[in-house]
Wavefront OBJ file of the C-alpha trace (Angstrom):
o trace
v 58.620 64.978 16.926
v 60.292 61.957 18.063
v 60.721 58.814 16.167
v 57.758 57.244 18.688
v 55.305 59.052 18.111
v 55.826 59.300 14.041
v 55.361 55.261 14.229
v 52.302 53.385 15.881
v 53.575 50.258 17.804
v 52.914 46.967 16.752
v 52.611 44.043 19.095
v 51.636 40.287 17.922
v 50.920 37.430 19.974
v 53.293 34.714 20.290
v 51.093 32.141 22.064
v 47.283 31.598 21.429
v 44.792 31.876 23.844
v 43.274 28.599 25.944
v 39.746 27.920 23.923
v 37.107 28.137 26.300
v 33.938 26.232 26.061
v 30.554 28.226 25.005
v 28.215 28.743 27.446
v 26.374 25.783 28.893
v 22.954 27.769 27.176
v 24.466 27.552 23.908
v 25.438 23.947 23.644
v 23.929 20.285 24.056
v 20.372 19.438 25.525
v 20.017 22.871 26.948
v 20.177 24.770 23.742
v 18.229 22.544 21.890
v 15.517 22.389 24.776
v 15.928 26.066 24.995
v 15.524 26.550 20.970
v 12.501 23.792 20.576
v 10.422 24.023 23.481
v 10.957 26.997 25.322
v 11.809 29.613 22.961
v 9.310 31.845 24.108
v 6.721 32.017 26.966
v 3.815 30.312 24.746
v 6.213 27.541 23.613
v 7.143 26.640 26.856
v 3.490 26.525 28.473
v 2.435 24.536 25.749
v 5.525 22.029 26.289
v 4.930 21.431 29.852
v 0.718 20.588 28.907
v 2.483 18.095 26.155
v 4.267 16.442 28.586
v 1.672 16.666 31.372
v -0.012 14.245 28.260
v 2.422 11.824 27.608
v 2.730 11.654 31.291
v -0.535 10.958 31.724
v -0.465 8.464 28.734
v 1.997 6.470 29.502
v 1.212 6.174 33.103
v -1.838 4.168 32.299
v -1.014 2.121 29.112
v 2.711 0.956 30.650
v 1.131 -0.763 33.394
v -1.296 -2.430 30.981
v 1.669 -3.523 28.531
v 4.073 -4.445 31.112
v 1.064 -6.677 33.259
v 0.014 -8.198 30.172
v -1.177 -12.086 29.808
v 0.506 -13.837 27.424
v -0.728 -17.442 28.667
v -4.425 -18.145 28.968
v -7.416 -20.133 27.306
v -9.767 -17.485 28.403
v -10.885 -14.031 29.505
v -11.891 -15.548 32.772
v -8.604 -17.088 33.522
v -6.690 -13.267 32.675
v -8.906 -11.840 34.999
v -8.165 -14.387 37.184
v -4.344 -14.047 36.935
v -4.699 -10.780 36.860
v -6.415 -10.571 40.439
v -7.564 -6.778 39.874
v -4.496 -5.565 38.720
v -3.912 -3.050 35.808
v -3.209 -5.700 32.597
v -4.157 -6.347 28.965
v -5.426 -10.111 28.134
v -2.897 -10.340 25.383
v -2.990 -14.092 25.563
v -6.200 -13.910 22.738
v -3.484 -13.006 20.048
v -1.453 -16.502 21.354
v -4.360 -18.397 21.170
v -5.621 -17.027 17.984
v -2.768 -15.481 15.701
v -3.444 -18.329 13.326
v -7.069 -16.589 12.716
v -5.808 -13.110 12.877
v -3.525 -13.609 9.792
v -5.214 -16.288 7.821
v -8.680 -16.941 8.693
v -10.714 -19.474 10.594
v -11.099 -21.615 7.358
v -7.895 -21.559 5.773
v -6.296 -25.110 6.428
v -3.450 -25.228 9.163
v -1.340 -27.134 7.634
v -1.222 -25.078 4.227
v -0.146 -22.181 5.833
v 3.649 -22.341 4.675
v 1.955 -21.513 1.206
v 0.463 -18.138 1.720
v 3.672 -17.446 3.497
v 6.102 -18.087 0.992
v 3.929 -16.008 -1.503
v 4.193 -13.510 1.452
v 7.902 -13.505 1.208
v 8.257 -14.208 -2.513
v 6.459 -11.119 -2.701
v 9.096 -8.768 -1.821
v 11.660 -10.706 -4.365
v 9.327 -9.850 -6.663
v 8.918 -5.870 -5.878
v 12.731 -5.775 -5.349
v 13.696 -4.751 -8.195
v 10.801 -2.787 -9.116
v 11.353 -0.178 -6.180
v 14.901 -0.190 -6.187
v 15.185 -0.112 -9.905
v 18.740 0.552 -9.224
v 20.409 -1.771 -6.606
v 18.905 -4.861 -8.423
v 19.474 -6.337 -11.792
v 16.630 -6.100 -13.924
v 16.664 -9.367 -15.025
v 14.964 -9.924 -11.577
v 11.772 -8.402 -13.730
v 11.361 -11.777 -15.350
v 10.331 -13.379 -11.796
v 8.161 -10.293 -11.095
v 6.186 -10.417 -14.448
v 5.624 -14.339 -13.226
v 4.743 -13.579 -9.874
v 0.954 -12.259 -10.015
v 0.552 -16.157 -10.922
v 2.810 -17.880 -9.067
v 1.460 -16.114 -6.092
v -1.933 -17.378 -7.628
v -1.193 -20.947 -7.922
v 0.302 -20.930 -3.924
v -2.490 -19.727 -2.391
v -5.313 -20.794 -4.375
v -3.739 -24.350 -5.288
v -5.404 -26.451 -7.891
v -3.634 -27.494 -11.143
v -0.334 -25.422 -12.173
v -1.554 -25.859 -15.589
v -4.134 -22.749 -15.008
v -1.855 -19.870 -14.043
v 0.301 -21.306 -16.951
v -2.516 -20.664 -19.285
v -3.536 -17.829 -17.819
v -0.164 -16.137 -18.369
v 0.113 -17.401 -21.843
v -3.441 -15.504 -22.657
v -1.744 -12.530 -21.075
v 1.479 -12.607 -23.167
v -0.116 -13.515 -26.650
v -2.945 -10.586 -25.641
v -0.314 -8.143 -24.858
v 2.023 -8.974 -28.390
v -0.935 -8.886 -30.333
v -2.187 -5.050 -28.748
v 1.313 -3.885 -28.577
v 2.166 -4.720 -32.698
v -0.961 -3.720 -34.358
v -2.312 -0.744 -32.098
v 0.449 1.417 -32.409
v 2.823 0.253 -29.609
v 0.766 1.597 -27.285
v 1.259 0.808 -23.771
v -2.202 1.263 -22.440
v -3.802 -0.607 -25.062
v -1.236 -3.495 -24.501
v -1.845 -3.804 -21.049
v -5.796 -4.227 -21.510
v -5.284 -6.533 -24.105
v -3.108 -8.571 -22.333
v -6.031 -8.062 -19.455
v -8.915 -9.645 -22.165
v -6.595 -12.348 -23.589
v -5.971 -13.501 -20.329
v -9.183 -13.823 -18.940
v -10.226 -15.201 -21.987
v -7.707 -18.015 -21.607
v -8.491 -18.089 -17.690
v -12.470 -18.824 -18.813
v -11.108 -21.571 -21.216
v -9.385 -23.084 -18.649
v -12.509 -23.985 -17.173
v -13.587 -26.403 -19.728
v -10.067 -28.296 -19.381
v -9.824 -31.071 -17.805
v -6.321 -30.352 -15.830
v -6.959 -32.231 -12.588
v -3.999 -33.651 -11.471
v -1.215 -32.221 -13.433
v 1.106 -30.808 -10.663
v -2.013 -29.767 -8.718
v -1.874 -28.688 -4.896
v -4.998 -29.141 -2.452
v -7.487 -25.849 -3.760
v -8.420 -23.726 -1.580
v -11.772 -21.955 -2.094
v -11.784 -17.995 -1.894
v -14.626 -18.093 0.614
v -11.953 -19.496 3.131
v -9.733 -16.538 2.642
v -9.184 -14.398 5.387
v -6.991 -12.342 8.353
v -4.332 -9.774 7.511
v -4.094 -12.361 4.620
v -7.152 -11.494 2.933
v -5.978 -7.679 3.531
v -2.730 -8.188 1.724
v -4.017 -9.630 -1.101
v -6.774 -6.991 -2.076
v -4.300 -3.950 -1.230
v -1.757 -5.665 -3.065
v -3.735 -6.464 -6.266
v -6.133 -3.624 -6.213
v -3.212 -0.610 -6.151
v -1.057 -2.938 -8.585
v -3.861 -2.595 -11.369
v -5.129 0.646 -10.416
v -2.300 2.539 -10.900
v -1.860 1.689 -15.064
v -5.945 1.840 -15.286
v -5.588 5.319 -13.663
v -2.874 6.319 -15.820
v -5.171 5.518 -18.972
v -8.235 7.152 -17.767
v -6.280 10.300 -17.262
v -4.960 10.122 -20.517
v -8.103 9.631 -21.482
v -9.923 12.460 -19.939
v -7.381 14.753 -21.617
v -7.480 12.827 -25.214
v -9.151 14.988 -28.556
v -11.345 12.063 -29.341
v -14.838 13.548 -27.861
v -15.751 9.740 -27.471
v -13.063 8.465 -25.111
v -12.879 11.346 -23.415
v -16.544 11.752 -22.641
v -16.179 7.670 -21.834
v -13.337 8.479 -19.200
v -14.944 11.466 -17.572
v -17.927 10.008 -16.617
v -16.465 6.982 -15.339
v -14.426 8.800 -13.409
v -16.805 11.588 -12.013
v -19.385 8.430 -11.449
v -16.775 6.719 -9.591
v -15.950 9.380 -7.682
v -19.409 10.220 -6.538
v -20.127 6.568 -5.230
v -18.931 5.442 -1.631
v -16.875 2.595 -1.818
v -19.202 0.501 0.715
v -21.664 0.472 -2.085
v -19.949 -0.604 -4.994
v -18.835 -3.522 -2.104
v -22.216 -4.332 -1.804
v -22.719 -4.327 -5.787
v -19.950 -6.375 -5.737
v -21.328 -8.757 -3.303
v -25.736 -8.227 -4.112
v -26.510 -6.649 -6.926
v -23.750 -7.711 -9.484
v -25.433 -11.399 -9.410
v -28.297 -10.372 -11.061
v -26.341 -9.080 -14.191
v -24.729 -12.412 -14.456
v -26.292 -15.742 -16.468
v -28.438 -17.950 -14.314
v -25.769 -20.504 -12.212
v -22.772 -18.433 -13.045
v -20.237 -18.861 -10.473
v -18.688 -15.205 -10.461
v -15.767 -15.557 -7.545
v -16.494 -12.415 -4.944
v -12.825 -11.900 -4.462
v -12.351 -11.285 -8.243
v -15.604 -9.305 -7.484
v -14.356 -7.142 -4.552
v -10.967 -6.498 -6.604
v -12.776 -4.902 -9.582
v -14.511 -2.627 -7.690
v -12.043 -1.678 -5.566
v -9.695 -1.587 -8.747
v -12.441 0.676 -10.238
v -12.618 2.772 -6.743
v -9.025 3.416 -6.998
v -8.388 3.573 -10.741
v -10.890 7.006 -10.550
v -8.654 8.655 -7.822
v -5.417 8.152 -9.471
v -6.460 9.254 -12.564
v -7.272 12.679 -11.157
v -4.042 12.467 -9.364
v -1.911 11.943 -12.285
v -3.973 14.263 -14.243
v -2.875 17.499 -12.060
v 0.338 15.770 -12.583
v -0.126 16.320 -16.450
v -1.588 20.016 -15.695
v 1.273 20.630 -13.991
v 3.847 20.182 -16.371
v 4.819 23.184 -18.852
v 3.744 23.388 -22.310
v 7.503 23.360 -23.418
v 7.859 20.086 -22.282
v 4.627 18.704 -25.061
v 6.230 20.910 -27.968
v 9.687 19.586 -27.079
v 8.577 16.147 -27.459
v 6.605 17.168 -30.957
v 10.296 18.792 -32.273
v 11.852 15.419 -31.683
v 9.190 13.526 -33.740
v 8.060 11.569 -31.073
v 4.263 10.044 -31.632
v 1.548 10.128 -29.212
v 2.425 7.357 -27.315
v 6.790 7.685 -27.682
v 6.289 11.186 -25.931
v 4.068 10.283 -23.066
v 6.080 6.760 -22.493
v 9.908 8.954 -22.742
v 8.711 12.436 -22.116
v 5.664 13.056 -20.296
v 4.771 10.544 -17.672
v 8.030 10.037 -16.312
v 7.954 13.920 -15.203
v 3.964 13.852 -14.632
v 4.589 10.897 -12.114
v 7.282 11.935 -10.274
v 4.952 15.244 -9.799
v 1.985 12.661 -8.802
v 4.021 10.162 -6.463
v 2.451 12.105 -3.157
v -0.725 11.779 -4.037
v -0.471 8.143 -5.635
v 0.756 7.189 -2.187
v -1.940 8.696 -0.312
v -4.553 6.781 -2.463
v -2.598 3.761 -1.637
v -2.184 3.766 2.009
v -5.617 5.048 2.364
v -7.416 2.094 -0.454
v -5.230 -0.361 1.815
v -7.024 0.797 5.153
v -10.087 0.817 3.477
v -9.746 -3.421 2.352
v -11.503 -3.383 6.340
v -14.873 -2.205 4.940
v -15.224 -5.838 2.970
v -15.966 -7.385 6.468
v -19.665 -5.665 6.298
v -19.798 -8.079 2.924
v -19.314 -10.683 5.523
v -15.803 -11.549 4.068
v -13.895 -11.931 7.236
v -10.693 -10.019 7.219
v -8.644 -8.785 10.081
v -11.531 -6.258 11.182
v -13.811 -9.508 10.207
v -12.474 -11.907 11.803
v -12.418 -9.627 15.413
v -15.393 -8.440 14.653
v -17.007 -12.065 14.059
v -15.386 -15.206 15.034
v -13.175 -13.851 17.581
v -15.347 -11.738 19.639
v -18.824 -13.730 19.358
v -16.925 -16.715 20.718
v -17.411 -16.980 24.991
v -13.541 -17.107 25.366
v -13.075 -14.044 24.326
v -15.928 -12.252 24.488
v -15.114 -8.447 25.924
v -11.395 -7.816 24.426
v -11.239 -5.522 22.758
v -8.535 -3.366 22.941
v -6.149 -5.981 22.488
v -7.081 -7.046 19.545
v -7.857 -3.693 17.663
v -4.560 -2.772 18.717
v -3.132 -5.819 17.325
v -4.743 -4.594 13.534
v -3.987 -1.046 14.411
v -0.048 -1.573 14.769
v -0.677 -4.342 11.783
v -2.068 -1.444 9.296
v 0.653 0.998 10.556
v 4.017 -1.449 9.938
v 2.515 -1.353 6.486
v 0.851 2.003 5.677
v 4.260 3.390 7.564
v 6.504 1.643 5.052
v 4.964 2.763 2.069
v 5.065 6.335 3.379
v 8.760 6.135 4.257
v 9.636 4.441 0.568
v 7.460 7.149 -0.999
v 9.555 9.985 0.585
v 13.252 7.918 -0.289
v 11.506 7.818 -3.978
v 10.974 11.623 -3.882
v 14.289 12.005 -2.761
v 16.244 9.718 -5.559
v 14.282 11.866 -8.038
v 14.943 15.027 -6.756
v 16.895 15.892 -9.907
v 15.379 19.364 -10.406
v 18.169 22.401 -10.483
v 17.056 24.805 -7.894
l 1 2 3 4 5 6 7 8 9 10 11 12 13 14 15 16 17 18 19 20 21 22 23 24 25 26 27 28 29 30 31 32 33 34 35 36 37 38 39 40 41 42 43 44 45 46 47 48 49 50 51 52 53 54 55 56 57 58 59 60 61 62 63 64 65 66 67 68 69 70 71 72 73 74 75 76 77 78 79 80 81 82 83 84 85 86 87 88 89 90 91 92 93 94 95 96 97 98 99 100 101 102 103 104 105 106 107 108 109 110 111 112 113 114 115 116 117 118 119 120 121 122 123 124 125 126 127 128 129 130 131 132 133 134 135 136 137 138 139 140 141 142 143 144 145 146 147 148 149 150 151 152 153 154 155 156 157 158 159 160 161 162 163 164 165 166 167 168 169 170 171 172 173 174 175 176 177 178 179 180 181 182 183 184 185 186 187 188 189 190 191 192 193 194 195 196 197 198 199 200 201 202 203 204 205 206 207 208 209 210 211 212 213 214 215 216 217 218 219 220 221 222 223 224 225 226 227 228 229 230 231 232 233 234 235 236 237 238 239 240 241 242 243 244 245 246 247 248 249 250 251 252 253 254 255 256 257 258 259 260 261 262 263 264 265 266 267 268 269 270 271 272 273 274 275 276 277 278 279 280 281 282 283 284 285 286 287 288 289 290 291 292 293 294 295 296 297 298 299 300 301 302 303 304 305 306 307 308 309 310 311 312 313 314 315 316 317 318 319 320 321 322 323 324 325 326 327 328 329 330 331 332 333 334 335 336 337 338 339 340 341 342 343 344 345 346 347 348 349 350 351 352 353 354 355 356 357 358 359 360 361 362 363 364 365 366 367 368 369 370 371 372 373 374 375 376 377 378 379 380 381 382 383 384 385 386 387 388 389 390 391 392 393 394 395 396 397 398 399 400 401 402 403 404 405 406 407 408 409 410 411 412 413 414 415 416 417 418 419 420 421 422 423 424 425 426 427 428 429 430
């Protein structure tokens, strides 16, 4: 045979073929249209009703955004402006924004104070939720906060949120030395000695020493009113829910049986009645001419509300840890409270963030239900003031809109932090 057919020819390209583009199917807006919403025949009907919806939607709420009065003393004169045209009477939140944030009682020109407590608020928090961008010596100015918030707000004498905080500090020493460095039992202690101190403070004289015009908690109100009892109540519930569900799962029959039926009791109650305990029943347990504020009221019950939730919460999140991790802590020589502050809880709350924020968001939304105590939040205030007045009598959409988008800036930010959290602690090795 010849030499050509013994060897098979080889041939190799010297020059590379033009790249040619994919098919228009398989690239930009058409393939992801094509993979998201009309993949298949059911997909694709159910796209076009979606947008048939939004459609719809935004066909009739445009028109009533983008005709909207900004400028008018009255319902009348919208209308009037308005001359039958599609348009929402947004000039109510002009006219009263001042109400909508801060009450119909609060004074005008102490507004500035609420607001700087408003913004002090997230220096404060700072370097709490991102533990690692800020220094932690920022934690000094958060531990003072709870009272310099106080003394802005409320006003009155300095000298009371200064006593107040030294009850707390000599309370907390005093748990945290002799009851076995135990976190739980410092924080309640430094609970009782300041409230102890708080009630001496009463018998003081401390009027003017560095006092600011008072302002009674009866003139509280708005989105104000809102922020404070989310802000407290969820602060305090969340180490009173971590105790109770150490509690629940302690050997001591007595605590235990303490903390279960708390909890279960708690649990069973709507929170619109322990409101109206709160606000009814609880002055009947109280001395004869015992001024008992109903904001400090409202916040323990809604403190207690929460407290029950969040101890369940964390408990799965104590469940759902292995039993490795309880003898691992026992080979190190850890004590009771060493393993749950180093070893336990850090684990059992990263588990428990989910549902700690779901308590939160939903305790904040339910701060509306004090306005049927007649305390006049945001819901209160549009409910009462706003509404019974013959300016404004009949909007209503505006301003429930207005709280809606209030309670979503808020409840939306916690949810978004709550996922970056999960995300920064996503340490697991999967």
């Amino acid at each position: 045979m010849s030499d050509t057919h013994q060897h098979s020819i080889r041939f190799v390209r010297e020059s590379m073929l033009p790249e040619q583009e994919p098919p228009a199917t398989e690239r930009g807006v058409i393939k992801w249209m094509r993979e998201n919403m009309f993949s298949n025949i059911p997909n694709g009907i159910l796209t076009l009703i979606a947008l048939y919806a939004v459609y719809a939607i935004l066909s009739g709420l445009l028109p009533w955004l983008l005709n909207g009065i900004w400028d008018a003393p009255s319902i009348r004169a919208c209308r009037e402006i308005l001359d039958g045209q599609t348009g929402g009477c947004f000039a109510v939140l002009t006219e009263r924004w001042n109400q909508l944030l801060f009450g119909f009682k609060y004074p005008n020109h102490l507004y500035w104070r609420p607001t700087v407590a408003f913004v002090l608020l997230f220096v404060a928090i700072a370097p709490v939720l991102f533990y690692n961008t800020f220094p932690r010596q920022m934690l000094i100015f958060t531990a003072l906060y709870p009272f310099v918030a106080y003394w802005l707000i409320w006003g009155g004498s300095i000298l009371v949120p200064i006593f107040a905080l030294v009850g707390f500090g000599v309370g907390y020493i005093v748990y945290s030395k002799y009851v076995a460095q135990s976190f739980a039992m410092g924080f309640f202690g430094g609970i009782a000695g300041a409230l102890v101190t708080w009630w001496l403070t009463g018998m003081i004289p401390v009027e003017g020493v560095l006092a600011m015009e008072a302002v009674p908690s009866r003139d509280m109100g708005g989105f104000m009113l809102n922020l404070i009892l989310g802000t407290v109540c969820v602060s305090l519930s969340i180490p009173f829910g971590i105790a109770l569900a150490l509690g629940r799962q302690s050997d001591m029959p007595f605590i235990k049986w303490i903390c279960v039926v708390f909890i279960e009791f708690i649990r069973g109650v709507p929170l619109i009645t322990l409101l109206f305990v709160a606000s009814v029943v609880l002055a009947y347990f109280l001395p004869p001419g015992t001024n008992f504020d109903l904001i400090l009221r409202v916040i323990i019950m809604i403190t207690m509300f929460a407290s029950a939730y969040i101890a369940e919460v964390i408990r799965g999140g104590l469940a759902a840890l292995p039993k490795g991790q309880y003898e691992a802590a026992d080979s190190l020589g850890l004590d009771y409270a060493q393993s749950m502050r180093l070893i336990i809880l850090p684990q059992a709350l990263k588990i428990s963030i989910p549902g700690i924020v779901n308590v939160a968001v939903g305790l904040f939304k339910d701060t509306t239900l004090v306005s049927v105590i007649s305390m006049f939040d945001l819901v209160g205030m549009i409910r009462g003031p706003i509404l019974a007045s013959t300016e404004w009598n009949g909007v209503y959409w505006e301003l429930l809109g207005f709280a809606s988008f209030l309670f979503f800036i808020t409840c939306y930010g916690i949810s978004q932090y709550s996922q970056w959290l999960e995300r920064q602690l996503n340490t697991d090795h999967r």
